[in-house]
PLY file of the C-alpha trace (Angstrom):
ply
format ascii 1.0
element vertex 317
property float x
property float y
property float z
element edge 316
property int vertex1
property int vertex2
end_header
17.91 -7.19 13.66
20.48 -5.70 11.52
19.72 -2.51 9.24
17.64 -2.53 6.57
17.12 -0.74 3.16
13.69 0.36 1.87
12.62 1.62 -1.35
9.14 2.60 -2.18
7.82 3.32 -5.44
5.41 5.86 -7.21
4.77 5.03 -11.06
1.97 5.76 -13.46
0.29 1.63 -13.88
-1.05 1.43 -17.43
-5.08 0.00 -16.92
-5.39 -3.49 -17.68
-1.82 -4.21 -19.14
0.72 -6.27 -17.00
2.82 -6.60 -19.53
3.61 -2.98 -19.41
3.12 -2.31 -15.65
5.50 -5.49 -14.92
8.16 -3.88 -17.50
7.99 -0.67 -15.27
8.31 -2.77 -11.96
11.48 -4.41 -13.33
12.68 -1.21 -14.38
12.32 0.89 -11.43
13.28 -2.05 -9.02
16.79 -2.10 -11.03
16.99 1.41 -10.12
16.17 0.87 -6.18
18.95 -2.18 -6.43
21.17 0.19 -7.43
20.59 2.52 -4.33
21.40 -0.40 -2.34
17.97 -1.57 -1.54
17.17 -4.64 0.01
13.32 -4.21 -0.12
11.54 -2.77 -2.69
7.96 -1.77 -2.27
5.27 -0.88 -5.13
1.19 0.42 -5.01
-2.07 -1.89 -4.65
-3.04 -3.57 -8.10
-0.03 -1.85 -9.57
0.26 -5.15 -11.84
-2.71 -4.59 -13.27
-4.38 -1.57 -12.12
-6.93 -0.85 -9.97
-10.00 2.00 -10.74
-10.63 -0.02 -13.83
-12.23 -3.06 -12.07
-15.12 -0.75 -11.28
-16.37 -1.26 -14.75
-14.95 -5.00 -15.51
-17.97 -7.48 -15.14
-17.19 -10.39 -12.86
-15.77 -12.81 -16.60
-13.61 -9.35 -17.38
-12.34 -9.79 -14.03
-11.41 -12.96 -13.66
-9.58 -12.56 -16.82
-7.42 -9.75 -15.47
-7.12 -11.90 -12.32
-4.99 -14.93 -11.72
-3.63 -17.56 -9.15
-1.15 -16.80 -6.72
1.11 -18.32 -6.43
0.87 -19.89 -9.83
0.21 -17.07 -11.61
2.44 -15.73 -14.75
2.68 -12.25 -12.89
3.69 -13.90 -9.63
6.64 -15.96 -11.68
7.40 -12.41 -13.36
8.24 -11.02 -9.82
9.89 -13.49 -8.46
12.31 -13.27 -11.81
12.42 -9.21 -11.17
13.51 -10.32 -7.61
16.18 -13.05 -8.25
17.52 -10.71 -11.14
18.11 -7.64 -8.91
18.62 -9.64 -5.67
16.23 -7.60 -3.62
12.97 -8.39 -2.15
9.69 -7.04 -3.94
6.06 -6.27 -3.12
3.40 -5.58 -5.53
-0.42 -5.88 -5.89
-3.04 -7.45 -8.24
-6.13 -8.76 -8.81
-5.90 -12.63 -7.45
-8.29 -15.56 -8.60
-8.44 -18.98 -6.55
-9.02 -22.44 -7.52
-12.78 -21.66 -6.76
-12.91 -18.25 -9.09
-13.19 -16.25 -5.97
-11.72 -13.12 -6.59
-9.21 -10.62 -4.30
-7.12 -7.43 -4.02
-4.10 -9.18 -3.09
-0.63 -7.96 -2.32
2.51 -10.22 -2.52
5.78 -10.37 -1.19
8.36 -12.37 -3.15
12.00 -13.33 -3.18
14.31 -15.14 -5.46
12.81 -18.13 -3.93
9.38 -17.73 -4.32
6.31 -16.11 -2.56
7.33 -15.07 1.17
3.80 -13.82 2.12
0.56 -12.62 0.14
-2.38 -10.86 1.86
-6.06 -10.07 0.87
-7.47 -7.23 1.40
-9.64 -7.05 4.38
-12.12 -4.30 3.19
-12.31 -3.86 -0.42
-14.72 -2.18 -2.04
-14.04 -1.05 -5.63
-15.70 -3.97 -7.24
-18.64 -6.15 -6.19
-17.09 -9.17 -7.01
-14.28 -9.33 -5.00
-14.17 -11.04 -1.79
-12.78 -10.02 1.51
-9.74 -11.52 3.10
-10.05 -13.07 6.65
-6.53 -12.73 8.65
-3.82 -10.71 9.13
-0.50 -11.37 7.88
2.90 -11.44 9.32
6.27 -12.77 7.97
9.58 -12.16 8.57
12.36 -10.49 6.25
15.86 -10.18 6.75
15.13 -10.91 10.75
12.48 -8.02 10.79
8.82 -8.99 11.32
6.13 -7.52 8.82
2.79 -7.02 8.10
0.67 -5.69 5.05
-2.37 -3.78 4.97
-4.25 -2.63 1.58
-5.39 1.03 1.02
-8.81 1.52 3.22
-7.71 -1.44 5.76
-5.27 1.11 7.39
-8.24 3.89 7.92
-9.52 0.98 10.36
-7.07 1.50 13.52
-8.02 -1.77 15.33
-6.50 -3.33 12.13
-2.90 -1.77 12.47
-2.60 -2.57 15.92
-3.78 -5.81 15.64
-0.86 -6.40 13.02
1.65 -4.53 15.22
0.38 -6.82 18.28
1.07 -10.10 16.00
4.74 -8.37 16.42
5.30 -6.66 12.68
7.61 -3.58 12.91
7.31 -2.80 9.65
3.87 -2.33 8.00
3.85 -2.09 4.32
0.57 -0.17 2.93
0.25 -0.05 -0.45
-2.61 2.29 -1.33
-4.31 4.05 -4.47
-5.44 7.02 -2.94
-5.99 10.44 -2.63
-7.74 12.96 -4.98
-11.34 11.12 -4.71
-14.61 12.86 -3.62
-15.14 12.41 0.43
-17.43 14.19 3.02
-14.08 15.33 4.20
-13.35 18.91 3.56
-11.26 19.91 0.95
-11.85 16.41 -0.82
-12.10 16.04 -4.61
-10.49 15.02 -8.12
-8.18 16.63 -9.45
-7.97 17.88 -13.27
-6.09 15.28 -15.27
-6.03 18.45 -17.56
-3.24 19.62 -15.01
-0.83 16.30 -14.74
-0.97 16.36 -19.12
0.51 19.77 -18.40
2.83 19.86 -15.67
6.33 20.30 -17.17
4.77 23.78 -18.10
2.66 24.72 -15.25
3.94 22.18 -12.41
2.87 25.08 -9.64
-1.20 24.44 -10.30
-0.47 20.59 -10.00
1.90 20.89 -6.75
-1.35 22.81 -5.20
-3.59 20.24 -5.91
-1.07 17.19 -4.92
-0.37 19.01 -1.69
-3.45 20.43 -0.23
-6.45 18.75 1.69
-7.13 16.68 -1.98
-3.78 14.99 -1.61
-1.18 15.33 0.83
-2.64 17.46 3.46
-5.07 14.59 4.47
-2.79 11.39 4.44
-0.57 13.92 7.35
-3.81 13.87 9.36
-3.71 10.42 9.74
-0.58 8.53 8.60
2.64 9.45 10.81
-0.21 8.47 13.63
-0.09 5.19 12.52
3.57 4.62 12.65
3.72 7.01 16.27
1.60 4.53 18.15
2.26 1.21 16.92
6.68 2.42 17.06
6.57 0.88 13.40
8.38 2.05 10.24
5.25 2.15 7.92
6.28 1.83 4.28
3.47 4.06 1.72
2.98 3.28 -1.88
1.06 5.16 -4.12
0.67 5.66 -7.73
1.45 9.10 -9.58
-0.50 9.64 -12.72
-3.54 8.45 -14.07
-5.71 5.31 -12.64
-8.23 4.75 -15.64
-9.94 8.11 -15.21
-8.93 9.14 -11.91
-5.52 11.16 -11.31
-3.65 10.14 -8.21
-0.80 12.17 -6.90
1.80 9.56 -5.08
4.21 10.90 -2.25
4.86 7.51 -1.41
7.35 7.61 1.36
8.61 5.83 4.65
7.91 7.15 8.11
9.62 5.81 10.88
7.94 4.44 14.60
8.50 8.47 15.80
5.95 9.70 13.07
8.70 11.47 11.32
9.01 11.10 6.90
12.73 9.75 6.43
12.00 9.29 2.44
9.74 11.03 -0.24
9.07 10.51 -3.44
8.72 14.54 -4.75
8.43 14.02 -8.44
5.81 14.76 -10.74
6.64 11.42 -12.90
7.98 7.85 -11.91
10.14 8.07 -8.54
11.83 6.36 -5.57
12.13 7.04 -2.19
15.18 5.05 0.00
15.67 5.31 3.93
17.91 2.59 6.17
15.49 1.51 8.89
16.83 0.43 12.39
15.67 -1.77 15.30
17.17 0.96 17.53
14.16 3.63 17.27
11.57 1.02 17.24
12.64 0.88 21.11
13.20 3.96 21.66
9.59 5.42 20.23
6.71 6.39 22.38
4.37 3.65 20.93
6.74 0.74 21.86
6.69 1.73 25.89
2.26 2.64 25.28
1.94 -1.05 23.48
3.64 -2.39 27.29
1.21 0.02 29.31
-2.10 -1.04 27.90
-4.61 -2.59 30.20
-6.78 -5.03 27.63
-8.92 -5.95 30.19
-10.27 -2.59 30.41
-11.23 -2.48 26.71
-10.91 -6.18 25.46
-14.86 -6.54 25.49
-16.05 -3.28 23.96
-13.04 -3.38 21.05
-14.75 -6.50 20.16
-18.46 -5.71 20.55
-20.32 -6.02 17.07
-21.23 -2.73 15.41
-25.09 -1.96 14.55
-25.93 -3.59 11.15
-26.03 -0.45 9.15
-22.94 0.39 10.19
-21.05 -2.96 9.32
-20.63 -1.85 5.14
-20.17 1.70 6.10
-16.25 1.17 3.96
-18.43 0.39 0.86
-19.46 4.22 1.22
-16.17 5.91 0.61
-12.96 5.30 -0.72
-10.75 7.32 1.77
0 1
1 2
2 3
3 4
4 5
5 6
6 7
7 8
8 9
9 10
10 11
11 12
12 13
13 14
14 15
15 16
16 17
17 18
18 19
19 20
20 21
21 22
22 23
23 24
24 25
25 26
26 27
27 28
28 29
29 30
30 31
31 32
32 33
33 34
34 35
35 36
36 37
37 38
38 39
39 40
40 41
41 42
42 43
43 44
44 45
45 46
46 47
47 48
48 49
49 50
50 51
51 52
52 53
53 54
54 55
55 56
56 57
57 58
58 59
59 60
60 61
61 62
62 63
63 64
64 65
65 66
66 67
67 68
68 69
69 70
70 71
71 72
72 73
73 74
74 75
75 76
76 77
77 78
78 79
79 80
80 81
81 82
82 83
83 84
84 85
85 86
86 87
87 88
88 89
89 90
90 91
91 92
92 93
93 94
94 95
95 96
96 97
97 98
98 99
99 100
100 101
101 102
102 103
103 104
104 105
105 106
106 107
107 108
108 109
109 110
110 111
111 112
112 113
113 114
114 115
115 116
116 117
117 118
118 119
119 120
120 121
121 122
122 123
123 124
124 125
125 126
126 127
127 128
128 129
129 130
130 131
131 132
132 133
133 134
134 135
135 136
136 137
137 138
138 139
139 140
140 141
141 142
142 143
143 144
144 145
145 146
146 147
147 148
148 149
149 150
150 151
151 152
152 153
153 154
154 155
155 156
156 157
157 158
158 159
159 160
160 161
161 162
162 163
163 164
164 165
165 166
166 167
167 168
168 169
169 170
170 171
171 172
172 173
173 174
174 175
175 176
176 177
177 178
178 179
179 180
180 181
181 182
182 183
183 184
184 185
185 186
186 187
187 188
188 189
189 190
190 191
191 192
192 193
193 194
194 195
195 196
196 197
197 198
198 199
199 200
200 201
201 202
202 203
203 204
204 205
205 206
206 207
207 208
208 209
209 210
210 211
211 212
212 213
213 214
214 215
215 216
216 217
217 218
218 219
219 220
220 221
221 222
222 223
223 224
224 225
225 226
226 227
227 228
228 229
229 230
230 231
231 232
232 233
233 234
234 235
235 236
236 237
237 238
238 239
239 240
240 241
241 242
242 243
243 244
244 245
245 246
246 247
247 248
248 249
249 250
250 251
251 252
252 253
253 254
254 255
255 256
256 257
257 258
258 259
259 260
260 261
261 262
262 263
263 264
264 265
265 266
266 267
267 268
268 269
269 270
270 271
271 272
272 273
273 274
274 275
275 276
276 277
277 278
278 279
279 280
280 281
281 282
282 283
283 284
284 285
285 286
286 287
287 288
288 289
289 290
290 291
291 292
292 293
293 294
294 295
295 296
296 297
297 298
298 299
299 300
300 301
301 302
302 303
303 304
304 305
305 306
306 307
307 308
308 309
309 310
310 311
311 312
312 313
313 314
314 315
315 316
C-alpha cells in the first residue's frame, strides 16, 4: 500500500442550510488539496447539520433529507471531489425510495459514490432508522471502514470493522460538551465561543477538560492501539443549533499516538501521511493474530437483557 495523505476537518455547519455548509466543504477541501491531501475527511451531518433534527417532525425531516446517491448534495461532493482531485467524506441526513430516514456518511470520488454507511445506533431523532452492516471499501489500495459518532463507544463494532480488514477507520462524530453521568460532563457557554478572540483562555479550559478533550483521550487512541488502525476524527467547532461543540478533530495512528490536530478556535485542518509500515509493526496487529474466538465467540454474541438493548437512546456520549 503506498503512503497516504489525510486531512480532517473541524468547521462551524450552519443548521439546516446545505447550501452554506457545502460552500464551506468546497472551501476548506481546496485548502486540504493544497496541503497535498489525497483524502479529505469532514463531521457527521456536516451537510446539513445535526442537533437540529431533534426538533424537525418526521415531514421537516424528510425535507432536509435526500437520496443517496441521487441526491443534489451527493452530486455537490462528487463536483468538490473531481474539482480538487481528492477523495471526500461527509455526512447527512439520507432518505430512501421508501421515506425511511438515516444518519448517513458518504465517501465520494470524481467518479461517484465509493461507499456510504448508516449509522448503526442513532439516536438524536425518532424517526431515523438504524443501519444493518458494516462497511468496508478500499481507497488508494488501503482498506476502510466508517463508523458514526456513538457506534465507536460500542467496541465489538470497531473490531468487527477492523476484522472485515479496514486499516483505516474514519469516525465522524458531533460530540463532546453534552450532559453525561460521566464526571466532569456538561455544555459549555456559547457565551464563551461569541467571545474567544478576547478571552480564548476560559474557552481552551472548557474545550480541554473532562467536557471536551479530556474524555475522547480516555477512550479514543484505545481504539486505534488495539485494532493497529489509523483512526481518522471529525468534529465540528462552533455552534450545533444550540449546543457548542469544541472539535480537535485529528488522526491517530495504530500505536495510539495523535500525528495531526486541529488546535484552532475557528475553521481548521489537520494533515498526517499514513503508512502500511506501523500498521505491522503496532501491538494490536500481532493481539488481532493471538486471539482465541472460540473462547469468547458465544458470549460476544449472547443477546443482552431487554432493558438493556436501547440503553444508546439514553446518552449521547
Amino acid at each position: 500500500m503506498k503512503n497516504l495523505k489525510i486531512s480532517t476537518v473541524q468547521f462551524e455547519h450552519k443548521s439546516g442550510d446545505k447550501s452554506a455548509n457545502l460552500a464551506s466543504i468546497d472551501h476548506l477541501t481546496a485548502r486540504a488539496a493544497a496541503e497535498g491531501a489525497d483524502v479529505v475527511a469532514f463531521h457527521e451531518c456536516c451537510v446539513s447539520g445535526y442537533t437540529v433534527a431533534r426538533s424537525l417532525s418526521r415531514g421537516e425531516l424528510l425535507d432536509l433529507a435526500e437520496p443517496v446517491p441521487g441526491g443534489p448534495a451527493t452530486s455537490t461532493l462528487v463536483s468538490i471531489a473531481e474539482k480538487h482531485n481528492v477523495v471526500v467524506l461527509a455526512g447527512l441526513f439520507e432518505r430512501d425510495d421508501q421515506s425511511k430516514l438515516y444518519n448517513t456518511y458518504l465517501c465520494v470520488d470524481k467518479d461517484g459514490v465509493v461507499a456510504k454507511y448508516r449509522k448503526l445506533h442513532p439516536f438524536i431523532s425518532s424517526h431515523l432508522s438504524a443501519g444493518d452492516r458494516y462497511v468496508v471499501f478500499d481507497l488508494h489500495g488501503w482498506k476502510c471502514g466508517i463508523l458514526i459518532c456513538y457506534d465507536n463507544n460500542i467496541i465489538e463494532n470497531v473490531r468487527a470493522t477492523s476484522l472485515l480488514g479496514a486499516d483505516i477507520l474514519f469516525m465522524p462524530h458531533v460530540t463532546m460538551c453534552t450532559p453525561s453521568s460521566r464526571p466532569g460532563a456538561g455544555f459549555v457557554d456559547p457565551e464563551l465561543w461569541k467571545k474567544r478572540e478576547e478571552d480564548p483562555t476560559s474557552l481552551r479550559l472548557e474545550f480541554n477538560g473532562m467536557k471536551g478533550r479530556q474524555w475522547l483521550m480516555k477512550w479514543l487512541p484505545a481504539r486505534a492501539y488495539d485494532n493497529a488502525a489509523y483512526v481518522v476524527f471529525a468534529n465540528p467547532i462552533g455552534m450545533d443549533d444550540d449546543q457548542l461543540k469544541n472539535g480537535c478533530s485529528m488522526i491517530i495512528d495504530p500505536f495510539g499516538d495523535i500525528i495531526a490536530e486541529c488546535c484552532k478556535l475557528d475553521d481548521d485542518i489537520a494533515t498526517a501521511t499514513i503508512s502500511s509500515e506501523k500498521v505491522s509493526k503496532a501491538g494490536g496487529f500481532r493481539y488481532k493474530r493471538a486471539r482465541r474466538p472460540e473462547l469468547y465467540r458465544d458470549i460476544i454474541g449472547r443477546d443482552h437483557q431487554t432493558e438493556q438493548k436501547v440503553a444508546w437512546l439514553e446518552s449521547n456520549d
